[in-house]
Structures are given as structure tokens and as C-alpha cells.
N, C-alpha and C positions, 0 to 999 in steps of 0.2 A: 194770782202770782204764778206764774209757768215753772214748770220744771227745769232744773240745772243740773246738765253733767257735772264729772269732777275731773273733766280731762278737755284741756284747751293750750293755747299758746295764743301768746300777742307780743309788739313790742313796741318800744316809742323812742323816739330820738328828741335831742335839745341841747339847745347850746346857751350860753352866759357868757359874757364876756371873752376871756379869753380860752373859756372851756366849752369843749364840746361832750356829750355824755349821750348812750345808750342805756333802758332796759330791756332785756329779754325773762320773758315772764311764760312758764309751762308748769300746766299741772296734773295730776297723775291722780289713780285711785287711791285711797287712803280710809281706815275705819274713822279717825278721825281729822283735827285740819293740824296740818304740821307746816311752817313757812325754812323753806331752807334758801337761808337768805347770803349771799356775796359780795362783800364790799370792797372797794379799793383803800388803799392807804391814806388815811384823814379826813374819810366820808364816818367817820362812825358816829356822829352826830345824829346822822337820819336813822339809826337802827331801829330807837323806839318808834319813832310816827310810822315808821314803815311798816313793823307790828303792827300797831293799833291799828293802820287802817285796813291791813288785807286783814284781821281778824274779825274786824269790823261787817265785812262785806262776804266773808268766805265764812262758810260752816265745816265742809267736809275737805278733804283731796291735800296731799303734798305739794306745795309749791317751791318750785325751784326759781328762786329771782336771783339775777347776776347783773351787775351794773358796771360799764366799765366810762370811765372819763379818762379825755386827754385834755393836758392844755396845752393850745396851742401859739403861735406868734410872743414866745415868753422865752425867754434866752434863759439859760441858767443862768446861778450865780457864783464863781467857783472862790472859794477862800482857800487860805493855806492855814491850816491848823498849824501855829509858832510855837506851840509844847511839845509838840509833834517831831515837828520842825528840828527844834533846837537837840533831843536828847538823839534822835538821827546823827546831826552835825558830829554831837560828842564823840559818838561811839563810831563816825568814818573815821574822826580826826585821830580818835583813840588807835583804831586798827591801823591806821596808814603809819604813826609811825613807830609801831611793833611790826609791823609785814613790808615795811618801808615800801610801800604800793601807793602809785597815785592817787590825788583825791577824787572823790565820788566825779562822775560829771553832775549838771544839773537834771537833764533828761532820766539820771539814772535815782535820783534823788526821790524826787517828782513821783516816779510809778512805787514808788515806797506805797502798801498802802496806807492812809490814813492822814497823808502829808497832805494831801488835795482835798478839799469836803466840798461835792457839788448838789445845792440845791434851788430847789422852787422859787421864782422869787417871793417877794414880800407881798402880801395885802391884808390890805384892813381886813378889821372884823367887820365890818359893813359887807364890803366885798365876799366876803365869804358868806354872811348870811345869808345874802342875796341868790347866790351861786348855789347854795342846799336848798333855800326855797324853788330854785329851780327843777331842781332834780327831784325833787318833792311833786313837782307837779309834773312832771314825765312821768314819775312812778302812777300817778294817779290816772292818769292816761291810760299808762299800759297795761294798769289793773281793770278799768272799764274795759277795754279791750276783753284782756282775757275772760270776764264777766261774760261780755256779750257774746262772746263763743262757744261758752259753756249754757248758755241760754237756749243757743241755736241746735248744738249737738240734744240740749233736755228737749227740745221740743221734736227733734224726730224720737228720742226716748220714748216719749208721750205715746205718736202714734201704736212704737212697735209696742210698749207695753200694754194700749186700750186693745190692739189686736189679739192680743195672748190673753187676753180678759173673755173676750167676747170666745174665742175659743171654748177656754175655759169652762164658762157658763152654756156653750152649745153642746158639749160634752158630758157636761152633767145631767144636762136636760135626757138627752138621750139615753145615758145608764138610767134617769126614773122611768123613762118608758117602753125600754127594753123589756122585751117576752118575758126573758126570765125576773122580773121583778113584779110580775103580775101575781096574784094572789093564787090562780090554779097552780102554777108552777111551780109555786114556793110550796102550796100543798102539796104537788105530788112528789117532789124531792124532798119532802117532810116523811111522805109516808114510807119512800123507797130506803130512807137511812132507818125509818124508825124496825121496817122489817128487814135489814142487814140486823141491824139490832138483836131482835127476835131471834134471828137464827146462831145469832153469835151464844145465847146464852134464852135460855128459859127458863130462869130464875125470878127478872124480870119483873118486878111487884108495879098495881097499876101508878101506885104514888113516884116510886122510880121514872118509871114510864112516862108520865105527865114530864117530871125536872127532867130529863132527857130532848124530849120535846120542846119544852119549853127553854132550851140553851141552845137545840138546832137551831130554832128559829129566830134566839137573839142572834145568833151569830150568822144568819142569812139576811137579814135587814139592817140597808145601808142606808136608811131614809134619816140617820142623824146626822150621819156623815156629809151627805149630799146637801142638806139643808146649812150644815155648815161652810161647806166650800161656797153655797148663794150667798150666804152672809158674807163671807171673807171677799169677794167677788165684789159686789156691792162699798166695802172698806176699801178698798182698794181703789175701786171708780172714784171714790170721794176723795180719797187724799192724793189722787191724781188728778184731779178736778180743782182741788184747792190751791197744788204747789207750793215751792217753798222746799227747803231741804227736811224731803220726805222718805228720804232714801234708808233710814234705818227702820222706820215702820215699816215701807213696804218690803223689806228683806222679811221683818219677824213674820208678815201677813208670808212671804211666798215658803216658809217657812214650815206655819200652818197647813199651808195649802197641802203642802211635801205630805205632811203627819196625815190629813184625812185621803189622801190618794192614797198612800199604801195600804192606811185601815181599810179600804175600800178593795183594794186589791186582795186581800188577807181574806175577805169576808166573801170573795165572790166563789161560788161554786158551778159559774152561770159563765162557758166562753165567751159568748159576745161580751158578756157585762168584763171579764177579764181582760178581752182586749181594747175594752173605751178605757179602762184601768192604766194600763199601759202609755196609750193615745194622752191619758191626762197625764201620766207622770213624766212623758216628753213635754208636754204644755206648757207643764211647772216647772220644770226646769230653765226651760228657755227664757220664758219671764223673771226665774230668778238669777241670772247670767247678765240680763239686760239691768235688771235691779240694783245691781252690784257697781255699776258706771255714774250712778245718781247720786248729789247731793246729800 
């Protein structure tokens, strides 16, 4: 299964009888899947299938769906509301002869509102069924669409993500066999703290001395660290490998990543190894920037 952005756009047009209908379908990043969805006046029938099926198919991202229909070749139908009508008449007939003022004209009547009610014409319920099931299948449309755009955008994801991998793990390589991670090294900036040490204080007992030592040197050895970022490295390849909306794993993995870069930086007393430190926590950032777009 390929990777899926959470950011696309599509649309689809269709027509039914005497209606013609557009979707416009775009989706944005989001932690999880949200449908913000827009209907016209008397489409509210399709609200749930329309749910069901982008939740069906979408895991992640905000979708913004808007559908607009016109009918066309359909003349209104204008009535005159006669309650309307009549309490109108009373109350011209009323005023005209207390204001002894001409009566209303008709034109003037007319723009009363509420005297005139212009609507849609009539159709079956067949006719209408028919006409949702349409637009039902334009949404369906315009939702593959948008699918296969976010398919397209995961799949350069993929690359630039396995790139910031292979980084990643070229980087680490490098800090395990950097100078200063060699065993002379590590000795002899064991010995040069342990004799700052010494001079600091000559109290100094050999038992102290040993737990002194012995705390330099956990905290100059990043071989746990390091072997964790291969592991995470490795997690990562895989559920990029697999696909699917995998996009909150690999946030927590770049996450991780973040936590054993900086231990590693924390731990270095060694410039080179400082600056592949560095080198990796632009790495992991990037990858986690890119991470943030995915499914």
C-alpha cells in the first residue's frame, strides 16, 4: 500500500435531468480526519452517505467539500399566497377610506412581500432519487480523484522521506567511527578530567575516584543512543515500506529520533562528534516537517 499525503484537490461535474451539479473536494493537514462538508438547499439527504463514504476511505486531513446544483430549463412556479393576499386588501381598503387616498395599484400590491411565493417546480420522488443518486456518484468521483492525488503527492513523500533516512543512518555511522569515539580517546579524556579532578581537590578517596570515573565514562558513551536511532531508522524504513496511513507512527518514531539526537549531543565532549550532532538534528527535523503532510 503507498503512502498518502493529507493535502490534494479534485473535482467532478454531472448532470440529471434537469440538473446540473458540481464537487469541489480539497484537503489540508489535520491531526485527525474532520469532513467539512456544504450543501445546497434540499440536498440534505446525501449528508450521511457522504460521511460514510469519505470516512470510509480518508483516515487523516480536513476536507473541505462544497457542492453547488443548478436546475436548469425549469421555469418557476409563482403562486399568490390568498391569506396574504386578502389581509393586504383589508388593511389598503382600511387606510383608503380613513386617508381618503387612492387604492393600492396592482404592481404595488404584488411587491408586498409574501403576496407572490416563487418556487421549484414539482417532481417526483422518483425524480429526486434519481437526481441524489447522481450526485452521489459525482461525489464518488471526485473523492477518488482527490485519493489519487494524495497518493501521488505520498509517493514523492516516500522518496524525500527514505532520503532523510539514508542520511540519518549515514550520520550515525559516522559519529560510531569518529576519532573521538575510539577507546584511546575516550581514555585519554578520562584521564585529563580525572586529573582536573585531582587538582581540584585532594581529598579524593580511591572508591570516590573509581564512581567519578566511572560516571565520566557513562556519560561519554553514546553507543546506546546510536544503536537506537539504527533501530528507529530501520522502524521507519518499514512502515514506509508498508504504507497506509502511517503518518502518526512516523511523527512519534521522528520524535524519538529528536530525544536520541540531542542525548547524543548532550553527551558529546568530542567537536567532530558535536557537529555530525548538529548535522543529525537538521536531519531530523526535516524528516519530521515532511512527516507532518502524511496520512
Amino acid at each position: 500500500m503507498a503512502l498518502s499525503s493529507m493535502t490534494g484537490f479534485a473535482r467532478s461535474h454531472g448532470a440529471y435531468g434537469a440538473y446540473t451539479f458540481e464537487w469541489e473536494l480539497r484537503s489540508v493537514n489535520a491531526k485527525g480526519f474532520d469532513l467539512r462538508l456544504r450543501l445546497p438547499s434540499g440536498f440534505d439527504a446525501i449528508e450521511a452517505p457522504v460521511r460514510k463514504s469519505a470516512a470510509e476511505r480518508l483516515a487523516r486531513g480536513t476536507v473541505y467539500a462544497n457542492l453547488t446544483v443548478k436546475r436548469a430549463d425549469a421555469a418557476p412556479v409563482i403562486r399568490v399566497n390568498e391569506e396574504v393576499l386578502g389581509s393586504v386588501m383589508q388593511v389598503a381598503a382600511a387606510l383608503s377610506a380613513k386617508l381618503k387616498a387612492p387604492p393600492p395599484t396592482v404592481d404595488g400590491i404584488l411587491a408586498i412581500k409574501g403576496v407572490l411565493e416563487v418556487s421549484e417546480p414539482d417532481e417526483t420522488d422518483d425524480e429526486r432519487s434519481a437526481a441524489e443518486a447522481a450526485v452521489l456518484a459525482a461525489f464518488g468521483t471526485a473523492l477518488a480523484g482527490l485519493i489519487e492525488m494524495r497518493h501521488r503527492e505520498g509517493a514523492s513523500l516516500q522518496a524525500i522521506l527514505s532520503a532523510r533516512l539514508d542520511e540519518i543512518a549515514v550520520l550515525a555511522k559516522r559519529a560510531d567511527t569518529a576519532p573521538g569515539r575510539q577507546p584511546e580517546a575516550i581514555k585519554a579524556r578520562l584521564a585529563e578530567q580525572i586529573a582536573t579532578l585531582l587538582e581540584a581537590s585532594e581529598r579524593f578517596d580511591a572508591d570516590r575516584l573509581h564512581q567519578e570515573a566511572l560516571m565520566i565514562a557513562t556519560r561519554a558513551d553514546i553507543r546506546e543512543e546510536l544503536d537506537r536511532i539504527g533501530s528507529h531508522v530501520a522502524q521507519a524504513r518499514e512502515l514506509i515500506g508498508k504504507g497506509g496511513a502511517v503518518g502518526r507512527r512516523l511523527d512519534f518514531l521522528a520524535q524519538e529520533f529528536n530525544r536520541e539526537v540531542n542525548t547524543t549531543c548532550s553527551k558529546s565532549n568530542d567537536v567532530e562528534l558535536t557537529n555530525i550532532g548538529l548535522e543529525l538534528k537538521t536531519v531530523v527535523e526535516q524528516f519530521r516537517e515532511q512527516v507532518q503532510n502524511l496520512e
